[in-house]
N, C-alpha and C positions, 0 to 999 in steps of 0.2 A: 504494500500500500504506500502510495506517493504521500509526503507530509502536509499536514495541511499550512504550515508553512510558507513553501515555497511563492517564489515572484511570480507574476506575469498570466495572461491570460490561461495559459494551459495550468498554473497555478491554482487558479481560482475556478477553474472545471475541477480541479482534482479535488480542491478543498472540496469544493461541493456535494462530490462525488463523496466524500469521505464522511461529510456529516450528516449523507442520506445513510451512509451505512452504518455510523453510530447511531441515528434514530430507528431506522428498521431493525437494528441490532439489539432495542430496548432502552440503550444507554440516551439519555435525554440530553442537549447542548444547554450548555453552562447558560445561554441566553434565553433558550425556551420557557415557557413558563410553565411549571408544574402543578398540575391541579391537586388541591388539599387532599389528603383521604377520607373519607364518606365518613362522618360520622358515627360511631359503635350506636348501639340501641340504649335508650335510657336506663338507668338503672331500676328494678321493679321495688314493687313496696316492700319485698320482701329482703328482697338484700340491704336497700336503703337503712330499712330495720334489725338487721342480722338475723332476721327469722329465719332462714335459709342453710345458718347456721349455728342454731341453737345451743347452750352449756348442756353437756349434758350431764348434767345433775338435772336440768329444768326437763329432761325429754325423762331419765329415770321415774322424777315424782309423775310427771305424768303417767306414767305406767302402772305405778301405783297406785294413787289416787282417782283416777277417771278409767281405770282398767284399759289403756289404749296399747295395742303394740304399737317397737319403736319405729314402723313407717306410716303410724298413724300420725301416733305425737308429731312428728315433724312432718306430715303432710298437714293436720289442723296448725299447726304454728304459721308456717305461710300463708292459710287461706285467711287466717284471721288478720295477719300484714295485707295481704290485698284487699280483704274487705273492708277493713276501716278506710282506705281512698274511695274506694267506690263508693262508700256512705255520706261521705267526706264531698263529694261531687255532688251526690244526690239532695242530700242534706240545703248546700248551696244555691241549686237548679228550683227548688222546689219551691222554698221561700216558706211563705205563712201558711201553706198546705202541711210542711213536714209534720209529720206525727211520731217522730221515732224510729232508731235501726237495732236490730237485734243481730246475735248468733245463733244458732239451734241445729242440735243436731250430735252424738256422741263423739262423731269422729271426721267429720267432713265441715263442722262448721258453717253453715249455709247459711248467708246472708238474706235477711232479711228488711225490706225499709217501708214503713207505713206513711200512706196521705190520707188526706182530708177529703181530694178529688181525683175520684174513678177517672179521666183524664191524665194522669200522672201514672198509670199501670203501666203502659208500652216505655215510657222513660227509663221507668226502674225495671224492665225487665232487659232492657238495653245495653245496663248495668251490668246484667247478669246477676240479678239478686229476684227476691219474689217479692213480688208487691202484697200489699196489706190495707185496704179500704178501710179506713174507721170513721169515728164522726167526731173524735174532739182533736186538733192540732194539739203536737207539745208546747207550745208557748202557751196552750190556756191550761193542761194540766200545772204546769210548772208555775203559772199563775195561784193555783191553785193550793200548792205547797205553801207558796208565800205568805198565803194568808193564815194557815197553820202553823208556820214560823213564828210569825207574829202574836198567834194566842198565848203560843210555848211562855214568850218572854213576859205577857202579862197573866197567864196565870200557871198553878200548878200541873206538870203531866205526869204525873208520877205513875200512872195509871195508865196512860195511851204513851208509851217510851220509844216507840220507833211511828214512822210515816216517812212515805215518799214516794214517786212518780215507777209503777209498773209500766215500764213502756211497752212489751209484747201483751199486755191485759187493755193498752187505754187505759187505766186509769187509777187515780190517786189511791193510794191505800195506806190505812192506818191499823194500827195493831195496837189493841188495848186489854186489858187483862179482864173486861168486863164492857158490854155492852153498854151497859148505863154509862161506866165513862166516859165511852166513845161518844154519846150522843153530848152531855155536857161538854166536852172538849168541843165537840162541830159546833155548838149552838154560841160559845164563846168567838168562836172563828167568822161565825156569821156565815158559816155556808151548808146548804140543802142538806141533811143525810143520805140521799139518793143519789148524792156526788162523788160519795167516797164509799170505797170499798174496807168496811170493819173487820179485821179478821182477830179473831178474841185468844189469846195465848198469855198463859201465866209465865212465861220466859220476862225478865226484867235485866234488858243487858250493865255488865258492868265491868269498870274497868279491870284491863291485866294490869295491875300494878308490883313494883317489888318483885320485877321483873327483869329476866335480859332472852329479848330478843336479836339474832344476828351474835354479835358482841354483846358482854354483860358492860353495863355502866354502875357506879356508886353516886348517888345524890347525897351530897353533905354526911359521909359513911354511915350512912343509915340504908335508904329505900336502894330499891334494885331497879334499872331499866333496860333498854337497849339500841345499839345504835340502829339508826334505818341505815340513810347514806350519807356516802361524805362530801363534801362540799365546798365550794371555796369563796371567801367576798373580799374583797381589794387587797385580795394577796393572803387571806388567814385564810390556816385549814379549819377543817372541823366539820361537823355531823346535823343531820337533822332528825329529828326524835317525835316523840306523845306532848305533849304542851301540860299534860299533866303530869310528867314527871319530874318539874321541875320549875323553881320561879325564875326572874333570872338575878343572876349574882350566887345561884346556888352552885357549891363549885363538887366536879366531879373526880374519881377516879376508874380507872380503868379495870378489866379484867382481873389482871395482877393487884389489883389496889396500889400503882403506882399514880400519882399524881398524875391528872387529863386535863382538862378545863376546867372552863367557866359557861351557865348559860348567859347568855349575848339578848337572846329576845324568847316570848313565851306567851302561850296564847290559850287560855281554859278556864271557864267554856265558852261557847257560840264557836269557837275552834279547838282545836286537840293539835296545835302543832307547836315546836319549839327547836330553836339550833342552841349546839355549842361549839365555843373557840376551842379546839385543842394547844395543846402549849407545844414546845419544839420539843421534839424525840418521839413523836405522831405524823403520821405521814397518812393525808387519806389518799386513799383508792380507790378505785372501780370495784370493786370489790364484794360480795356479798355471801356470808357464809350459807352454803347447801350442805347434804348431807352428807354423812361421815367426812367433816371437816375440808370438803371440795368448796372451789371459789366458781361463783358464777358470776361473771361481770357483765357490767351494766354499760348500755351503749347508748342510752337515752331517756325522755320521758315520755313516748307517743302514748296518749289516753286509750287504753282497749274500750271496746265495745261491751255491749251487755251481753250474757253471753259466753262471753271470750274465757279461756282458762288464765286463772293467775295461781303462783307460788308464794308461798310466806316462810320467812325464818325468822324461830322462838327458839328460846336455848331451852325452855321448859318441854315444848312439844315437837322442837327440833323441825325438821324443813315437810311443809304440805302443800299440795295444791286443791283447790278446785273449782269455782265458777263465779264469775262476775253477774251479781243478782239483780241490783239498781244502782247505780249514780246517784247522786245528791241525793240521800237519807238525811231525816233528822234524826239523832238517836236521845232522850233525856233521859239519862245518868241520876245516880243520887245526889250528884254534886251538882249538875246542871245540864242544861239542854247543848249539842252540837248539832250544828247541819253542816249539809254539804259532804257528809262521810257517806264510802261506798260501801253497800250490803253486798258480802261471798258466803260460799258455803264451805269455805275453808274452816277449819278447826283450828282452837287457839282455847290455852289455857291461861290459868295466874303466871305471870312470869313474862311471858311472850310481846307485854307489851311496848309500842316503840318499833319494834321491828318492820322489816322492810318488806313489802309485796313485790315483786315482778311480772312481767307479763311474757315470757319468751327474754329477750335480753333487756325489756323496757323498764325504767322502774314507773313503781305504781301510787304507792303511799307506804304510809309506818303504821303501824298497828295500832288502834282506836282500845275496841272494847267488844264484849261481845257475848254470846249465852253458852250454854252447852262443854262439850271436852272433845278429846279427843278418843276417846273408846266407842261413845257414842255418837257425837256427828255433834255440831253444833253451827252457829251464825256467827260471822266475823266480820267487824266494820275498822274499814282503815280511814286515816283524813289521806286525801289526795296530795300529792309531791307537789304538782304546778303551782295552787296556791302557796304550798307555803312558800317554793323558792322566790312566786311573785311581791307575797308579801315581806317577806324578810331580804331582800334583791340580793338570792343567792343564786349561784352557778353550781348545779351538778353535776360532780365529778365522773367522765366519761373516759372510757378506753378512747375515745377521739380528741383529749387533751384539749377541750374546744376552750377554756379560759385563756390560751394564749394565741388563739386565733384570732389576726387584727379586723377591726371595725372595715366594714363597706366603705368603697370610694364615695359613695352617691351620701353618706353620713348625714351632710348636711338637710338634706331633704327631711322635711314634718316625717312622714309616715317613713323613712328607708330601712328597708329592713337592717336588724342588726344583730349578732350574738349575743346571747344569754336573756332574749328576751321571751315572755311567755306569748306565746299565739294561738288564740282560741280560733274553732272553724267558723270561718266565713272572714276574717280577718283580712283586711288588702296590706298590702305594702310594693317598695319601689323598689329592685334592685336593679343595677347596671342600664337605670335607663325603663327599665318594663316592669309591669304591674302584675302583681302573682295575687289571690286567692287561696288561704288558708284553708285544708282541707281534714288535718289530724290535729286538734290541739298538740301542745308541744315545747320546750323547750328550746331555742335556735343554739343550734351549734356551728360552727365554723365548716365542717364537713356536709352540712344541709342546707347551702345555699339555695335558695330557691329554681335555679335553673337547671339543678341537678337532681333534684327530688322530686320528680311528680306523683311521688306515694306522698307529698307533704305540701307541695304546693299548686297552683292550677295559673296558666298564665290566661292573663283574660285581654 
């Protein structure tokens, strides 16, 4: 082959000649322009999530607890990551029709999302989920709660100790140890008894106190509790926990009974949450004790559906799973009334309390309070993770190290997205310029940018 080099007309035929034959040869000229390569396919909600790749400590209890074999557990772990977007769209698309999304089903998890209008069937079945006809939307059951909230705080419920929004039933439901005090509690509330579904049980939940769930905790070396998760706010470490184990200024130790913290903030009742500062020679982690002393780590906070399986660790009744029952329960205690706490049919004893939920690798809340044991089956209510990291402005410590992931260019902007902040669904924001649609409530991490996550966000 003549150089492409050379002078002169026969020169410049042979270069020619030469860099037809580096192109038909594959090899491309330094001056051509090379087209980008095609884009990979988005990531799904289920990798987005790690469901895809589950601890398996979390696929074991499932085994145990919801009898699934291990290619069940890990086919419902991902179905429950893709359903919550799908719900998450639907949910958005629908507006003042939604009535609520469920899971159901042992092992397949099958989405389900209810409207208000027979017109909204063919949407959601587009989804791929089953439609559900009802007659009252969730914003009026949830309306509905509120005003129940509201009696709690002006009179006694000692009597009617949980209520909260049945989303697969439609409708509000209260649980009182007696019919007669169901109707006084409704008649205080000011609303119809043919609105709320009574259902009369002598179970009076109460707190796991004197406890350690996950990790055991010492309050002022007396009471017992436990860590949920660890967490970080302007550079301190440290834990988020029960709000009743603790005031703040109450200082802790650890396992060992070597010197831990201090609580920093604390919230009991109306909420059950609380952090503490750990001191230097504590290192938090991802981290969450499973069984037989296995770590299961945490990759996030995506909110599961109703439905959905979650796991708990108690050091009393050690690591369980089983079903996400309602969302924002109120539950009244002896000591006082909480809302916003999620009803499972996980089992929890004395001791347990504090401790951490999961959903697959998500965390979920810290252990509340609850009826029953573990020999026999019992109710177990956590306070949800999002509020408190929202209320306390802390950042959950993530195998994705997202507290030192730096802020968005677009920063300036009112609404621009940004890490560590909480986003409920339907939530807008700006990044890079384009407007996304909030599809899983959630914690933002640096790894979840909204361009990359369409299990988390929807560009509109």
């Amino acid at each position: 082959m003549v150089g492409i080099g050379r002078h002169g007309a026969a020169g410049r035929r042979t270069a020619l000649t030469a860099l037809g034959a580096l192109v038909l040869s594959g090899i491309p000229p330094a001056a051509a322009a090379v087209p980008p390569p095609a884009p990979g396919p988005p990531p799904t909600a289920a990798q987005t999530l790690g469901a895809d790749r589950p601890p398996a400590e979390v696929v074991r209890a499932l085994q145990r607890d919801l009898r699934l074999t291990p290619a069940q557990a890990a086919r419902r772990l991902v179905n429950e990551a893709e359903a919550g977007t799908r719900a998450g769209r639907l949910r958005n698309s629908l507006g003042t029709h939604f009535a609520g999304a469920w899971l159901k089903g042992p092992t397949s998890a099958e989405l389900t999302v209810a409207t208000t209008d027979a017109a909204d069937v063919s949407a959601i079945r587009a989804q791929g989920a089953k439609a559900a006809v009802v007659t009252t939307a969730l914003s009026r059951l949830q309306a509905v709660k509120k005003q129940l909230d509201a009696a709690a705080v002006r009179t006694e419920a000692a009597d009617t100790p949980v209520w909260y929004v049945d989303v697969p039933a439609n409708r509000v439901v209260l649980q009182a140890v007696s019919r007669t005090a169901a109707d006084a509690f409704l008649t205080s509330a000011g609303i119809e008894k043919r609105g709320v579904d009574v259902r009369v049980s002598p179970d009076r939940p109460r707190l796991l106190e004197n406890i350690v769930g996950g990790d055991a905790y010492y309050i002022d070396n007396t009471a017992r509790c436990s860590v949920g998760f660890s967490i970080t706010k302007d550079g301190q470490q440290g834990f988020a926990s029960a709000g009743h184990c603790g005031k703040p200024g109450a200082k802790t130790t650890g396992f060992n009974k070597a010197d831990q913290g201090t609580f920093k903030a604390s919230a009991f009742p109306g909420k059950d949450m609380s952090w503490v500062a750990v001191n230097q020679g504590w290192t938090a982690t991802a981290d969450v004790k499973a069984e037989g002393d296995k770590k299961a780590q945490i990759s996030g906070s995506v909110v599961a559906l109703v439905g959905a399986a979650v796991c708990r660790s108690g050091s009393t009744s050690g690591w369980h799973c089983g079903k996400i029952e309602q969302h924002d329960t109120s539950v009244h205690y002896a000591e006082g009334t909480v809302d916003g706490l999620t009803r499972t049919t996980v089992c929890a004893e004395p001791g347990d309390s504090g401790g951490p939920f999961v959903a697959g690798s998500q965390a979920q809340g810290t252990t509340s309070g609850g009826s029953g044991d573990c020999k026999s089956g019992g109710t177990t209510f956590y306070q949800p993770v999002n509020p408190v990291l929202s209320d306390f402005k802390l950042k959950l410590k993530t195998t994705s190290a997202q507290a030192d992931t730096p802020e968005p260019a677009d920063g300036g902007v009112a609404d621009a997205w940004a890490t560590g902040r909480i986003y409920d669904v339907g939530a807008t924001v700006i990044h890079a310029g384009v407007r996304y649609q909030c599809l899983q409530s959630h914690q933002a991490q640096g790894v979840w940018s909204p361009e990359g996550t369409p299990a988390l966000w929807q560009r509109l």
